[in-house]
C-alpha positions as CSV (number, residue, x, y, z in Angstrom):
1,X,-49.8,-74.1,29.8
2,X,-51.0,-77.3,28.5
3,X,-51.5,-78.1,32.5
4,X,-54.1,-75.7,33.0
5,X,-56.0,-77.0,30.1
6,X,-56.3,-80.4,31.0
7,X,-57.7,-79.4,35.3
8,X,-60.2,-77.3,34.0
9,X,-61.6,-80.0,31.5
10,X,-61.3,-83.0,33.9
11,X,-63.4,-80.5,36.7
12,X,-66.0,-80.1,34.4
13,X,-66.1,-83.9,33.4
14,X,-66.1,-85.3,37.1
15,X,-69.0,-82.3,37.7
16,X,-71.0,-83.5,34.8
17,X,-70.6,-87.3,35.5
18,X,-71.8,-86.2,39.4
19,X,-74.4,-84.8,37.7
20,X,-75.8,-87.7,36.0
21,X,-74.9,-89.8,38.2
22,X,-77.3,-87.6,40.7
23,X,-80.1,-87.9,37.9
24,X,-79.8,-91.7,37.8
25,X,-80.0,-91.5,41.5
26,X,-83.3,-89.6,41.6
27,X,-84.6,-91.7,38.8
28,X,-83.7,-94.5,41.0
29,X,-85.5,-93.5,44.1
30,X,-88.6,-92.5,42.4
31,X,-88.8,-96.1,40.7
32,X,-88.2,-97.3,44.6
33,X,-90.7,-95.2,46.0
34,X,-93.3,-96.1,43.0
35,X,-92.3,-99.8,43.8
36,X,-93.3,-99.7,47.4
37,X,-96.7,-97.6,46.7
38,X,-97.8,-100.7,44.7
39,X,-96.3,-103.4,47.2
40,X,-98.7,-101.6,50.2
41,X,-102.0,-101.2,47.5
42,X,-101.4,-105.0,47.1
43,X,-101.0,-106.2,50.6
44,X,-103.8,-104.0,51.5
45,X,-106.3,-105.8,49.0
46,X,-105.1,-108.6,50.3
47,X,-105.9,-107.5,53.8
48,X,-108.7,-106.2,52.9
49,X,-112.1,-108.4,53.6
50,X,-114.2,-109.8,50.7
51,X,-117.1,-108.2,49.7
52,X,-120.2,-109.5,51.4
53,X,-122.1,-111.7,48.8
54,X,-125.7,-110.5,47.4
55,X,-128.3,-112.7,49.3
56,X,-130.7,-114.0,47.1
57,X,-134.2,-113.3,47.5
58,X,-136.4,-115.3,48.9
59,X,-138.6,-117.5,46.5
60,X,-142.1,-116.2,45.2
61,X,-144.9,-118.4,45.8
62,X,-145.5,-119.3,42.2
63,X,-142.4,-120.8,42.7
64,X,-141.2,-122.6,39.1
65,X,-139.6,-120.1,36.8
66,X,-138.2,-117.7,39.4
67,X,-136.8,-120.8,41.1
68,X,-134.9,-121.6,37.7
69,X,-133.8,-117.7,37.8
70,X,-132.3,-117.5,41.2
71,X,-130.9,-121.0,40.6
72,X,-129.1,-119.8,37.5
73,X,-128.2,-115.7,39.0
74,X,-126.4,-118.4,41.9
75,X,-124.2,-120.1,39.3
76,X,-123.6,-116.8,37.4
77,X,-122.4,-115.5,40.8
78,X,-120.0,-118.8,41.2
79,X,-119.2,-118.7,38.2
80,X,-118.0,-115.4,38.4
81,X,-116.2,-115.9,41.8
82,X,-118.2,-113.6,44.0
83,X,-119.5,-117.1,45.9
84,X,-117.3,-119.6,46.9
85,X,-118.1,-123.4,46.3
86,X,-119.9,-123.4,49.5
87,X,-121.7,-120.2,49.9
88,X,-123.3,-121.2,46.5
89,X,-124.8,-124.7,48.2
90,X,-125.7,-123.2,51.3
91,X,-127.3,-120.8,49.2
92,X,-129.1,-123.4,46.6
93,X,-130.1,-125.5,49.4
94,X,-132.2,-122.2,51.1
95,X,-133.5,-121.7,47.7
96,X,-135.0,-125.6,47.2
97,X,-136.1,-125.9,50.9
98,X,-137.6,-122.7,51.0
């Protein structure tokens, strides 16, 4: 008698544990799968090519103030990071030759 007490007990214990275990297991895979979603978003921004810079506007022919406006909407834009180091002289010397 005391034999068929314990097989029915340790069956529903090594069920149960499978049971978790299976949970854990799902858990697992979804963490995995979440994982990989945001390893391919970041390798695809990096991919990905940069946003073409705003070209500035050519100067008006009064020339002084709205010279000192573009000069400074060019360092805001550096400054920023949406022009690189170069694009920003390239772009200030169109401004003062132009």
């Amino acid at each position: 008698m005391f034999v068929r007490r314990r097989r029915p007990l340790l069956g529903a214990a090594m069920i149960g544990g499978g049971v978790l275990a299976g949970r854990r297991s799902v858990q697992n895979s979804y963490r995995e799968s979440d994982q990989e979603q945001r390893l391919e978003q970041l390798e695809q921004a990096q991919q990905a090519p940069p946003a073409p810079a705003a070209a500035p506007a050519a100067p008006a022919a009064s020339g002084g103030d709205d010279l000192v406006e573009q000069l400074q909407q060019l360092s805001k834009l550096l400054d920023s990071g949406a022009l690189t180091q170069d694009e920003f002289d390239a772009a200030k010397r169109k401004l003062l030759a132009g």
